[in-house]
C-alpha positions in Angstrom: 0.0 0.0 0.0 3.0 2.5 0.4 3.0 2.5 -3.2 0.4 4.6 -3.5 0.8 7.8 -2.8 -2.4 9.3 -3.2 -4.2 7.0 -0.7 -1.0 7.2 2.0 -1.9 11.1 1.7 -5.7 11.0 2.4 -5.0 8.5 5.3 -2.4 10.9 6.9 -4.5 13.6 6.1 -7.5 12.0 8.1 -6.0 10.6 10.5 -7.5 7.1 9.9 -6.4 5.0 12.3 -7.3 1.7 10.4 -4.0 2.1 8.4 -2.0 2.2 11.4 0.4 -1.0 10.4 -0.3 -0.8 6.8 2.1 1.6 6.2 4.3 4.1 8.2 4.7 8.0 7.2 8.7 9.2 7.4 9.5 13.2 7.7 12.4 14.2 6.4 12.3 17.2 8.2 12.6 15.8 11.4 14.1 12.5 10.8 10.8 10.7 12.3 8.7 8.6 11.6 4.9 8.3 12.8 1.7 5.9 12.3 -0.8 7.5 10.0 -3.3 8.7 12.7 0.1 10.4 14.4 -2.0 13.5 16.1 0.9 16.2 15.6 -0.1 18.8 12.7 0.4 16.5 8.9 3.6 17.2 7.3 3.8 19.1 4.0 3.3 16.1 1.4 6.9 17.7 0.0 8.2 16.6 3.1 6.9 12.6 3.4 7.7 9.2 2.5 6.5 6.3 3.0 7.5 2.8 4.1 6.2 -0.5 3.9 7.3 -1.6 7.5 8.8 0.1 11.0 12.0 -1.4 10.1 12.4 -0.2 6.6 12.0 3.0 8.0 14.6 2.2 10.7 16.8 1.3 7.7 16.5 4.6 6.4 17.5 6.8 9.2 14.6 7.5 10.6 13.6 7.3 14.3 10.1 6.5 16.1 8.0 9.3 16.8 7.3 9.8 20.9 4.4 10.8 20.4 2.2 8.0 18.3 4.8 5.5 19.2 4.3 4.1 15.7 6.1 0.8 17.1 3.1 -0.3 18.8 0.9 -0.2 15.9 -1.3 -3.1 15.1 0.5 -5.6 12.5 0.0 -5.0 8.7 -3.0 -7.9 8.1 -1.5 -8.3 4.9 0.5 -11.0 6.3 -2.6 -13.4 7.1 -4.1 -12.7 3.6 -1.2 -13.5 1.7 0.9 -16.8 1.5 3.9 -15.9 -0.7 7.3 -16.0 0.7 7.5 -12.5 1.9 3.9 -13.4 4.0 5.7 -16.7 5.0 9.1 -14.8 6.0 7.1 -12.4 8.0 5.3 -14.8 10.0 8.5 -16.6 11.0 10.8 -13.5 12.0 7.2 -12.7 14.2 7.3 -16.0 15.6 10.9 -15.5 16.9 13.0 -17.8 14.3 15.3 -15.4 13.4 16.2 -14.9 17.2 16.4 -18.3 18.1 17.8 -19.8 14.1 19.1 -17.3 12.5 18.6 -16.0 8.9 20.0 -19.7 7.6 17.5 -21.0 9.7 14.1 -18.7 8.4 15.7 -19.8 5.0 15.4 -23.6 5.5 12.4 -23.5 7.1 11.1 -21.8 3.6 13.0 -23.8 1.4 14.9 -20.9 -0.3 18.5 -19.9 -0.4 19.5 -17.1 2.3 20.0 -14.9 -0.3 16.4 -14.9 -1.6 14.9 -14.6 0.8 16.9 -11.2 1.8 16.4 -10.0 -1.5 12.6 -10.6 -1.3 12.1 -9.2 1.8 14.6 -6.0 0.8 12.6 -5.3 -2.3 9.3 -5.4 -0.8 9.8 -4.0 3.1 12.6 -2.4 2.5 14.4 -4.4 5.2 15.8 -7.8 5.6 15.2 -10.6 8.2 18.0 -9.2 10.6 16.5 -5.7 10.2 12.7 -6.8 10.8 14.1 -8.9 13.4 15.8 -6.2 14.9 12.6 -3.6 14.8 10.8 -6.2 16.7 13.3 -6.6 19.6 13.2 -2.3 19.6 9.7 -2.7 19.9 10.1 -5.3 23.0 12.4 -3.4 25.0 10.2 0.1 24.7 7.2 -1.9 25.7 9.7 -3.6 29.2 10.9 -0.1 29.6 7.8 1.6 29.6 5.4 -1.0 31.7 8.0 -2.3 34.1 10.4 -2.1 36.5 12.4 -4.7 35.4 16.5 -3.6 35.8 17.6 -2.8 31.8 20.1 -5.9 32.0 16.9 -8.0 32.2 15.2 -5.9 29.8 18.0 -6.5 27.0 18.1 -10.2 27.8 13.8 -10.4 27.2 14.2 -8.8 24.6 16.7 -10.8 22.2 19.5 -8.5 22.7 23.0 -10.2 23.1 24.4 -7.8 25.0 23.4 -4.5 26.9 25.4 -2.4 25.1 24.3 -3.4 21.5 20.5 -3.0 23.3 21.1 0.5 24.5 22.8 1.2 21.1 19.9 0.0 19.4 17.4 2.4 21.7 19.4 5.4 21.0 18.9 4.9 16.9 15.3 4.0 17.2 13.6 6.3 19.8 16.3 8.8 19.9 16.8 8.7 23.6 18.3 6.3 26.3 16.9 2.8 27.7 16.9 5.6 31.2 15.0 8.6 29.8 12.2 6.0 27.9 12.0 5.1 31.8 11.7 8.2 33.4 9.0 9.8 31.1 6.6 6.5 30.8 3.4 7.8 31.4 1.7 4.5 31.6 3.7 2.6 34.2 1.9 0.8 36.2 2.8 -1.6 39.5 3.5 -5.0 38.2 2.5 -8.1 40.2 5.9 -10.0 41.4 6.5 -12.2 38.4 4.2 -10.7 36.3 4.6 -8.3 33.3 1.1 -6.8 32.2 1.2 -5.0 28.4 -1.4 -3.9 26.2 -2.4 -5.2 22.8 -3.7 -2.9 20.2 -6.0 -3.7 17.9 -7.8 -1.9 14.9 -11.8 -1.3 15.9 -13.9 -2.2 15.9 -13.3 -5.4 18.1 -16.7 -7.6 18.9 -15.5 -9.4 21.5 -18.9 -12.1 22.5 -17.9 -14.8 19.9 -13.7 -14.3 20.5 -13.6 -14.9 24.5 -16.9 -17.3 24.0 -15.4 -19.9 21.5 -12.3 -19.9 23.5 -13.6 -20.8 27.1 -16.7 -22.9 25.7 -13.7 -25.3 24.0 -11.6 -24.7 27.1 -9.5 -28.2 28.1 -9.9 -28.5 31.9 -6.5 -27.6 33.3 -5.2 -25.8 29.8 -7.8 -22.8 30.0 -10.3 -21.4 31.6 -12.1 -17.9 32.4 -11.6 -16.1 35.6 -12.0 -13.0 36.9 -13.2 -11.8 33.4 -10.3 -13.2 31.7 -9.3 -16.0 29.7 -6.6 -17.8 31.1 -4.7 -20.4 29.8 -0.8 -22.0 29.9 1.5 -21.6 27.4 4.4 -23.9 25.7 7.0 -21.9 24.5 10.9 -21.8 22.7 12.7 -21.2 26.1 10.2 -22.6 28.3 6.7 -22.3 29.8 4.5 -19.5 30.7 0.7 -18.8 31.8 -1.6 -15.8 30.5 -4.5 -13.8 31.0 -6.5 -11.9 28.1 -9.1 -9.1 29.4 -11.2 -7.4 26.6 -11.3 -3.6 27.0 -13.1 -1.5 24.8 -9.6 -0.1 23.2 -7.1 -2.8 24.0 -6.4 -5.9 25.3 -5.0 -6.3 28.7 -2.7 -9.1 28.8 -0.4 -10.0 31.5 2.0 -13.0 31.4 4.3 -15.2 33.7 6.8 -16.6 32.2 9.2 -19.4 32.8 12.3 -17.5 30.9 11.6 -14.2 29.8 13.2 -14.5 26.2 9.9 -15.6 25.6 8.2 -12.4 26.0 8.0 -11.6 22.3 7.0 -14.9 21.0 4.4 -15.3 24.0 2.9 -11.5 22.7 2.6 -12.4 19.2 1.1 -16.0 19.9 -1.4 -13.4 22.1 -2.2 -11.3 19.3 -2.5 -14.2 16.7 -4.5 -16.4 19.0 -7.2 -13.0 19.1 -6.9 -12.0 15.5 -6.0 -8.9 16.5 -3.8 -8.0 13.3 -7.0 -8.3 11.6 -8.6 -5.4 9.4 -12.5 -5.5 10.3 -13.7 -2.6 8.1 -12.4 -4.4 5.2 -13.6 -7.7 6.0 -17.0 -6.2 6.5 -17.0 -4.3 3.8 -16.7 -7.3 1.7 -19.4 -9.3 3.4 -22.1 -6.8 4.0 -22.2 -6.9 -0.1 -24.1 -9.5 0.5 -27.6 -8.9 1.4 -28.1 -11.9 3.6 -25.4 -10.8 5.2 -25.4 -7.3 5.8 -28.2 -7.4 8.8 -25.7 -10.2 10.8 -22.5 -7.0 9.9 -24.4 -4.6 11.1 -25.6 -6.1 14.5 -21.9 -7.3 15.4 -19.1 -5.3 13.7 -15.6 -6.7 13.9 -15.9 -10.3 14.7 -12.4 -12.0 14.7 -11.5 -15.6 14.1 -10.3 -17.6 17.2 -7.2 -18.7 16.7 -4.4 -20.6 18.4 -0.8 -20.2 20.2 0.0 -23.7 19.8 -0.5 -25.0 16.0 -0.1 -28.6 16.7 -2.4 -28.4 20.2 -5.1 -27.1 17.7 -4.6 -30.1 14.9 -4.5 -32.8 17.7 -7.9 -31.0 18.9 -9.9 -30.6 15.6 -9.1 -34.5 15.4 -10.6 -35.4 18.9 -13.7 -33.5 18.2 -14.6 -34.5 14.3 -18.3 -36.0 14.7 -18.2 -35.3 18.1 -20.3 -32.6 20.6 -17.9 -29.6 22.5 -18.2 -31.3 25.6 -17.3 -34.6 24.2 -13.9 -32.6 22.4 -13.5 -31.3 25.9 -13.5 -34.7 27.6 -10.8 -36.3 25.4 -8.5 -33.2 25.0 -8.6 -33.6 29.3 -7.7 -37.1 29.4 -5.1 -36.6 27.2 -3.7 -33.6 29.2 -3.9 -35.5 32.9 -2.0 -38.4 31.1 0.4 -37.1 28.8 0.5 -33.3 29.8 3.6 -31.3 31.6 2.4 -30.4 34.9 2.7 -26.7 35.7 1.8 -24.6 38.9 -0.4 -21.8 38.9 -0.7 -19.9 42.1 -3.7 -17.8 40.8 -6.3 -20.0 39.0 -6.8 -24.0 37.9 -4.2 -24.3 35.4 -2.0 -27.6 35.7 -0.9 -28.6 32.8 0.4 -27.8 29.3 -1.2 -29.7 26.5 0.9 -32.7 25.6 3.1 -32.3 22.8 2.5 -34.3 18.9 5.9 -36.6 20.9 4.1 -37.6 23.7 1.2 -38.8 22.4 3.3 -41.3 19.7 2.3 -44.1 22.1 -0.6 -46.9 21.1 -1.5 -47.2 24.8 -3.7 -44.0 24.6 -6.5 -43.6 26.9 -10.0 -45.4 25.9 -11.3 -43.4 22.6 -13.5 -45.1 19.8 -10.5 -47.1 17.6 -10.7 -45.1 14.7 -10.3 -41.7 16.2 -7.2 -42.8 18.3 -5.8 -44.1 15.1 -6.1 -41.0 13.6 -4.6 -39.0 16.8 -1.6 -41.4 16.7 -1.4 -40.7 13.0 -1.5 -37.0 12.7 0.8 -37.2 16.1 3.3 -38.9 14.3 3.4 -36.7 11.1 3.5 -33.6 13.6 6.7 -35.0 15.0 8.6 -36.3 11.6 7.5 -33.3 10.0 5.4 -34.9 7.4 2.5 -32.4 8.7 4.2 -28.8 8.6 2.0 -26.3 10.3 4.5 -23.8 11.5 3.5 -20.1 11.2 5.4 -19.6 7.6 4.0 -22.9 6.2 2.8 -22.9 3.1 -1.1 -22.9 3.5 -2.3 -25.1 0.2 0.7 -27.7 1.1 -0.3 -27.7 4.7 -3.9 -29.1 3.3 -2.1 -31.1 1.3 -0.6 -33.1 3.7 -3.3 -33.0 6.3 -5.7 -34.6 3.5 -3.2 -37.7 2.8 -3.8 -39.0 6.6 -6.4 -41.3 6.6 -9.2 -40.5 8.7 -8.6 -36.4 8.2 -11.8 -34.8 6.3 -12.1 -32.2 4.8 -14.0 -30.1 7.6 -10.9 -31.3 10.3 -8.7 -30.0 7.0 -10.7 -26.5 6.8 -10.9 -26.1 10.9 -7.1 -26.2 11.2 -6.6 -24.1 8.0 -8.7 -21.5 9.9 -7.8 -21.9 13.4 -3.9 -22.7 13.1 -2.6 -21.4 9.8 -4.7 -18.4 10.0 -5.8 -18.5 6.8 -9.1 -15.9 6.7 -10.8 -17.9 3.4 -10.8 -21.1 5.1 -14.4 -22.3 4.7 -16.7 -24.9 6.3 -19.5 -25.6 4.3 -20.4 -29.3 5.7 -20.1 -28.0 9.7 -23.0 -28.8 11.2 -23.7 -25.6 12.4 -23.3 -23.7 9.1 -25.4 -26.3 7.6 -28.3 -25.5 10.1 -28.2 -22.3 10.4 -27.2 -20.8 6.7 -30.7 -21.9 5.9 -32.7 -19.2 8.4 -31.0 -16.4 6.6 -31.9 -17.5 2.9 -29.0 -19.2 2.1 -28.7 -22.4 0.3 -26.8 -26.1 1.9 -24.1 -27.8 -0.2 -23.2 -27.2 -3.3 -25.1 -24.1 -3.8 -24.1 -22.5 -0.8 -19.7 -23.1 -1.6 -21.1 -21.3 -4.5 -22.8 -18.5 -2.9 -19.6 -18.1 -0.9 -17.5 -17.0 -3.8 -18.4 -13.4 -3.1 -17.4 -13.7 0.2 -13.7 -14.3 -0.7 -11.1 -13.6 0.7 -12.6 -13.4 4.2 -14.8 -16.8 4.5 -13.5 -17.8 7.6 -15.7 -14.8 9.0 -18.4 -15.1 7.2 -18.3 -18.9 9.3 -18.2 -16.8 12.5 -21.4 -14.7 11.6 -23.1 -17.8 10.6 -22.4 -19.7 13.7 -23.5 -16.6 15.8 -27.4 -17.4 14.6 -27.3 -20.0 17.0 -27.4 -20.2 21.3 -24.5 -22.0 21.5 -21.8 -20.6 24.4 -19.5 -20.4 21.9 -21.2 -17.2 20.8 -21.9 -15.4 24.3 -19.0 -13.5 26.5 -19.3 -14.9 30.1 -19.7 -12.9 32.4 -17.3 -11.3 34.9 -17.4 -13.5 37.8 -18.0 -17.0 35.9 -15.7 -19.8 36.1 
């Protein structure tokens, strides 16, 4: 979108915060560079360029502005549309492999020479994986200078820096100012719990929160997840270690404080957060598209910015969708908790009733696995197995048509298990379930056809089925479309 100059300008002009993360506005003036709903006076257009990415305008000289914090911007939701190799790159560096494997190691996982994929991502962010990577540790240190008091040796180590001196040289290029000053003026510090560190996560509104937090805690495993306190709570498996979190919808952010095992993990366990609440999502486009449709446009209306729930654990989510094909949620439920007290890492939660994380594709490679109708626990023990040999990729960068490729060649995977982890796991926002029960009743009360005729009907919908699934499922009285309420368990 930086590409076009015109539409940048009107954005900038406006103010419009739903391009925050679609582009970023440089002043070569000042050497800064803002969001596009930045609330100083607009720059002469003489006097603005435009980059693709935060780190592409790192690249070029330019420094965060203090007062939009352009940094903390929602992510570009370009990424989930698309599933080229840029898309695929992007993903990854989010998902921490450059920190933990190195550019070589984002480059295997694609299956392209190093030196592709820095010239693909050079051409089209205007940064390479080091530099993106690099923009995304800047990022995580602000956000630990600003919202805690952790001392700045820890703050370096969380976040990827290998050593304190490249992290303070690093926060006197981006911000202009030293890891001490960022301290000193934070205006939203708040008193962290011991052990704790509580951020926020932006999003772009609207944000309907009913079916996002409902789906979650009506398919909550026993022990894994569960709502308290007006939160959804659930543990975490991540590269360094373990960690347990708590999402609170607010009307402009998320409030999401984590405890983690190693706290290298912070930036992988914020954007496994943000992914697992669609929160890169871009809702006025999406509903632009579907309120074309006129059997449609009264379910748009009534609930404005449904997201997708998602996952942070791609594999958890595949075992899952296997456990409950053919089967009711509490009967999913059941299984996935048997599973968890038998093959599950136990973990200690001093503030809720999580125990355990949810077993890993290795773990549950065993034929002794607890009492389950015989085909289903041949199909776990399958898909298990391909998880672990890699025969099943579903890592963040995967490619998505592959992915399905794979899925479908284990017996005893349909095509709506296929669809479920396409939506839920890869992210992909035109996954589409036409044979789900639920669509299948309910797609009917609206005037919509069954079958055939309706994966017709869905063409319009394109590229955003897998919300068009959410509004459809929201014409029933299942939990799964209702926020519980504050004090539930």
């Amino acid at each position: 979108m930086h590409t076009d100059t015109e539409q940048c300008l009107r954005a900038v002009q406006a103010k419009d915060a739903r391009f925050d993360g679609w582009f970023f506005t440089a002043v070569v003036t000042t050497g800064i560079y803002c969001r596009p709903s930045c609330p100083a006076v607009p720059p002469k257009p003489r006097n603005i360029r435009f980059h693709p990415t935060a780190a592409s305008a790192q690249a070029a000289g330019f420094r965060a502005c203090k007062r939009c914090r352009p940094d903390a911007s929602p992510g570009s939701p370009e990424w989930d549309l698309r599933s080229d190799l840029v898309a695929r790159a992007v993903r990854l560096i989010a998902d921490g492999v450059v920190d933990r494997e190195g550019v070589p190691g984002l480059a295997q996982r694609l299956g392209y020479s190093r030196r592709q994929v820095e010239r693909a991502l050079l051409a089209e962010l205007g940064a390479g994986p080091l530099g993106i990577a690099r923009a995304q540790r800047a990022q995580t240190a602000r956000l630990l200078i600003e919202t805690t008091a952790l001392p700045i040796s820890e703050v370096a180590l969380a976040a990827g820096f290998g050593s304190v001196r490249q992290f303070n040289d690093t926060v006197q290029e981006v911000f202009a100012t030293t890891p001490s000053d960022l301290r000193s003026r934070a205006r939203d510090q708040q008193p962290q719990a011991k052990g704790s560190i509580s951020v926020r996560l932006p999003f772009r509104r609207p944000l309907f929160p009913d079916n996002l937090f409902g789906h979650l805690v009506a398919t909550a495993v026993p022990g894994v997840e569960e709502w308290r306190d007006g939160a959804y709570r659930r543990t975490l498996r991540l590269p360094h270690g373990h960690g347990i979190v708590a999402l609170r919808p607010t009307p402009d952010h998320i409030q999401c404080t984590l405890q983690l095992h190693d706290l290298r993990d912070l930036t992988v366990a914020i954007t496994r957060c943000r992914r697992l609440l669609d929160l890169d999502a871009d809702p006025v486009a999406v509903d632009a598209i579907l309120a074309e449709d006129p059997a449609l446009k009264r379910l748009i209306k009534q609930a404005p910015g449904r997201r997708v729930p998602r996952t942070v654990d791609e594999h958890e989510l595949a075992l899952r969708a296997v456990l409950g094909q053919q089967v009711s949620t509490a009967a999913a439920r059941t299984h996935a908790a048997r599973l968890v007290q038998a093959f599950g890492d136990p973990v200690e939660d001093v503030h809720g009733g999580l125990t355990h994380l949810f077993p890993t594709s290795e773990a549950l490679v065993d034929p002794t696995l607890l009492a389950m109708p015989d085909s289903r626990r041949q199909t776990v023990l399958r898909l298990a197995q391909a998880l672990t040999e890699g025969a099943v990729d579903l890592a963040p960068g995967v490619d998505r048509a592959e992915a399905r490729r794979q899925l479908t060649a284990l017996k005893g995977i349909g095509p709506w298990t296929v669809e479920t982890i396409a939506m839920r796991a890869l992210g992909d926002p035109d996954a589409f379930l036409p044979t789900d029960l639920g669509v299948a009743q309910l797609a009917p009360s609206i005037g919509l056809p069954t079958g055939a005729a309706l994966i017709a009907h869905a063409e319009r919908w394109r590229p955003w089925r897998a919300y068009a699934v959410q509004h459809l499922w929201a014409l029933g009285s299942h939990p799964v479309n209702q926020l519980p309420d504050e004090g539930a368990a």
